[in-house]
N, C-alpha and C positions, 0 to 999 in steps of 0.2 A: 504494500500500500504506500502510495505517494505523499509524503506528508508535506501539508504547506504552514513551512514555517520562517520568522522572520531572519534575517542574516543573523549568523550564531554572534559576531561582535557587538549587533546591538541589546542582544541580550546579556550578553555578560558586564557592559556596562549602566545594565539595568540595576543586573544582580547586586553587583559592587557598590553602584549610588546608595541599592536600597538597602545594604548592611552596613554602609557607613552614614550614612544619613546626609551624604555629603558627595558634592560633587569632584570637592576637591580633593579627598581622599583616595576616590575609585580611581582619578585620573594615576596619581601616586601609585597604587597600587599596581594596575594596568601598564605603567609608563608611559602613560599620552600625557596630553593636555588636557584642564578641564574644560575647554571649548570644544577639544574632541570627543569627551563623554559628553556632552551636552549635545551635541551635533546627532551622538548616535543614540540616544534618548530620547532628542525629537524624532528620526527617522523610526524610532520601535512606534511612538505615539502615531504617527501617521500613519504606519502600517497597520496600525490594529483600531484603527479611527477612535483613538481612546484616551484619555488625558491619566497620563502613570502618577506624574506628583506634581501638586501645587508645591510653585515657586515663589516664595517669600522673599524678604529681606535678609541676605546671608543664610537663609534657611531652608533646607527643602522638604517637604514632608509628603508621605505616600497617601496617595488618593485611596477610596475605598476599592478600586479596580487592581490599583498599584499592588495593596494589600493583600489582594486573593492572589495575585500572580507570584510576588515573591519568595513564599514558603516551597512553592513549585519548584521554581527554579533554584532555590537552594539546593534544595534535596537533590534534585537532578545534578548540579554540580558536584556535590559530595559525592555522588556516587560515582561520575563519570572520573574524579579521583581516585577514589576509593579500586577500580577498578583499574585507572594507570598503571597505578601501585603495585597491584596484584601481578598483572602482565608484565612489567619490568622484575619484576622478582624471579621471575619465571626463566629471563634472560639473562643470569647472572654472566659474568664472565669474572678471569683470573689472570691474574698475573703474577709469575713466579721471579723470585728475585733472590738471587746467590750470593753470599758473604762468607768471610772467614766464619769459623764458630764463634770465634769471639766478641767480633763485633756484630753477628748475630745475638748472642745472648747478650750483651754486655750497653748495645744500642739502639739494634732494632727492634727487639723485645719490647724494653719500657715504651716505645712511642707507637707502635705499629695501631692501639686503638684511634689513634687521631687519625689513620689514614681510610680506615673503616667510617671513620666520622664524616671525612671528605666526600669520602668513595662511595657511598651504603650499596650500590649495585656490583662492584667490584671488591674480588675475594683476592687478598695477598698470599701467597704460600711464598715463605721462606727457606731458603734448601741451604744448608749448612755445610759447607767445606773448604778445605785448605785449600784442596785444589782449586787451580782455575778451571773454570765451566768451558767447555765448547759449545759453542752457543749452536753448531750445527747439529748436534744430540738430543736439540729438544728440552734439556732438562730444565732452565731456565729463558728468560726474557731479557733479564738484564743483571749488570752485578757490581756488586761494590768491588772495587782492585785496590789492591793497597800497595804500591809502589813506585816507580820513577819514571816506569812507561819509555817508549811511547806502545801504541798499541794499535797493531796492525790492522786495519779493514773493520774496525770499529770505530763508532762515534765516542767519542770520553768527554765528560763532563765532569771536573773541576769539582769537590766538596769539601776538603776544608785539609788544612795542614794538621802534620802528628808531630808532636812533643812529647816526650819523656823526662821523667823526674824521680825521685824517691819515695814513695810516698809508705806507710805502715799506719798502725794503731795508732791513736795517740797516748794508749796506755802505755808505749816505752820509751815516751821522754824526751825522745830525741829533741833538742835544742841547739848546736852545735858540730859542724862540720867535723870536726873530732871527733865526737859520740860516734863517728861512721867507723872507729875502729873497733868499736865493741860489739856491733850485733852482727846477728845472722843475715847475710845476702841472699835472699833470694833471686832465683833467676828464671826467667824464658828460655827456652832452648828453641834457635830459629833454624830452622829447616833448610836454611843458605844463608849463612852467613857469610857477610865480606866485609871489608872498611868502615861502611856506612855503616852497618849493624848497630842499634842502639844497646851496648852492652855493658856492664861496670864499668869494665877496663876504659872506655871512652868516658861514661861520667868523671869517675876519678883522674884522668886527664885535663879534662875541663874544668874539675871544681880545683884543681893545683893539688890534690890529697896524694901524696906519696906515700909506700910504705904497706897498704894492704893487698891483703892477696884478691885480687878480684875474682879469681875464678872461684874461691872459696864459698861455701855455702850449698843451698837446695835448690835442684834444678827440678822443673818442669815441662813439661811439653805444651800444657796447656797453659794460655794466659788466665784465666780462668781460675787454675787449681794456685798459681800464685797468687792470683788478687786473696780468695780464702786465705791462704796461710799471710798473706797479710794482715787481713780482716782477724785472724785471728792473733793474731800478735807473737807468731813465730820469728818476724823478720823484718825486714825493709827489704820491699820490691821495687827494680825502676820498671816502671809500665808507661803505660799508653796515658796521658793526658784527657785523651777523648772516651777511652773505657772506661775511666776510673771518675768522670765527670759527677755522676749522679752520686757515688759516694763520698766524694769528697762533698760536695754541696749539703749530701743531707749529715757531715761528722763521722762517717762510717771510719773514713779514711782519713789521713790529713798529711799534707804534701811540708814538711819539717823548714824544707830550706831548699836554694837550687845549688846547682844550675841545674839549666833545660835542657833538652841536646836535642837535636833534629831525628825525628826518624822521618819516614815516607810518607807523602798524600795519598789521599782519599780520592780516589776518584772512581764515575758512575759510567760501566761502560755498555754498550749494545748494542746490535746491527743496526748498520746504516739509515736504516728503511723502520721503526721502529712502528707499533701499534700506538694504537692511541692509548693502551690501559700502559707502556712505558711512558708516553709525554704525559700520561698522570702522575705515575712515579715518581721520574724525575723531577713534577713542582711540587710535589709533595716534600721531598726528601732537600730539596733545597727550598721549601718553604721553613721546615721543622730548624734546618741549621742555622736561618738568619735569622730563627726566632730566640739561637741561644748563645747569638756571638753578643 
């Protein structure tokens, strides 16, 4: 059956006059002008040869016709909502995004419900490994890289520089560049190491401290199982600046004294040719950083 009905914009800026009581709101609302809701509120009146609201001074109020019409079209809009809703949910899509483990657990963990908050149709899965992804495998979309680059037949995008420092409990006191001769070092054990490497022996270089044994102490593989025995008060770790962020802020942790030393950036890398759930990604992920420099 053929329905005759008035153009659907004049009645949505029926609906919206008659919920705000106001012309200027719906315009607001809408994104027009309120000469344009008012343009398409007289064209509903003329269509339906019918007077919707008397126009007062700064005021407008619904006519008895106005009245019966717009609990109608309420409803009917909520629903045709209410049903969007429903049908987009149905089309979720995903996008998978690769990290070290540690900066998985350590960074995208705490933040990843604000991208669910951005995103609500789009599901994140995070895949966690040391290794680098081959992005022709399938297994992800795109990935955090943490190193000096550059990076062949991929696009890279720029996320923020790594620093390292010392940082432990503050249950041991530490005060004094000296006090570094008495405790336990902890360490990361890097999977390649070279020059760069952020490692004691480089700290203790840079802060002038001569005299201890840098390789001395607990190694781990995991940045992870160090930060713990930090946390727990076995030692002084130099870590990552950008893992240890949310501990340090909330006293878990506390960084004694420097120096800093440079390790590698962050950078967000993926094929050339990227989906649209990656250009979400990536403003996500650089929306999240410039919210915490």
């Amino acid at each position: 059956m053929r329905r005759q009905l008035p153009p659907l914009a004049t009645l949505r800026a029926f609906e919206a006059a008659a919920r705000h009581a106001s012309f200027k709101q719906a315009a607001e609302e809408l994104g027009v002008t309120p000469t344009a809701i008012s343009h398409q509120i007289r064209l509903l009146e003329e269509t339906l040869a019918l007077r919707l609201f008397d126009r007062r001074t700064r005021q407008v109020v619904l006519t008895r016709e106005g009245r019966e019409l717009y609990p109608v079209l309420r409803d009917g809009f909520d629903s045709f909502a209410e049903a969007l809703d429903r049908v987009s949910e149905r089309r979720r899509s995903v996008v998978t995004l690769s990290a070290t483990t540690s900066f998985t657990a350590r960074w995208l963990v705490p933040r990843v419900a604000s991208f669910r908050e951005r995103y609500p149709t789009v599901d994140l899965s995070l895949h966690a490994s040391d290794d680098p992804v081959d992005f022709r495998s399938g297994i992800a979309d795109a990935a955090v890289r943490y190193g000096r680059g550059p990076y062949p037949d991929l696009s890279s995008t720029w996320l923020m520089a790594n620093r390292f420092a010392p940082v432990c409990s503050a249950r041991l006191g530490l005060k004094a560049l000296d006090d570094m001769r008495h405790v336990t070092l902890l360490h990361s054990r890097w999977r390649h190491p070279n020059a760069d490497t952020p490692t004691w022996r480089r700290w203790f270089d840079a802060a002038g401290v001569a005299g201890v044994e840098a390789d001395a102490g607990i190694s781990f593989n995991d940045d992870g199982h160090a930060v713990q025995a930090a946390v727990a008060g076995q030692g002084v770790a130099l870590l990552s600046l950008v893992l240890v962020a949310d501990d340090l802020a909330s006293g878990v942790l506390v960084q004694p004294f420097g120096p800093t030393i440079d390790g590698y950036d962050f950078h967000l890398v993926h094929p050339r040719t990227p989906r649209l759930e990656v250009r979400m990604l990536s403003e996500w992920l650089l929306d999240a950083l410039s919210q915490e420099r």
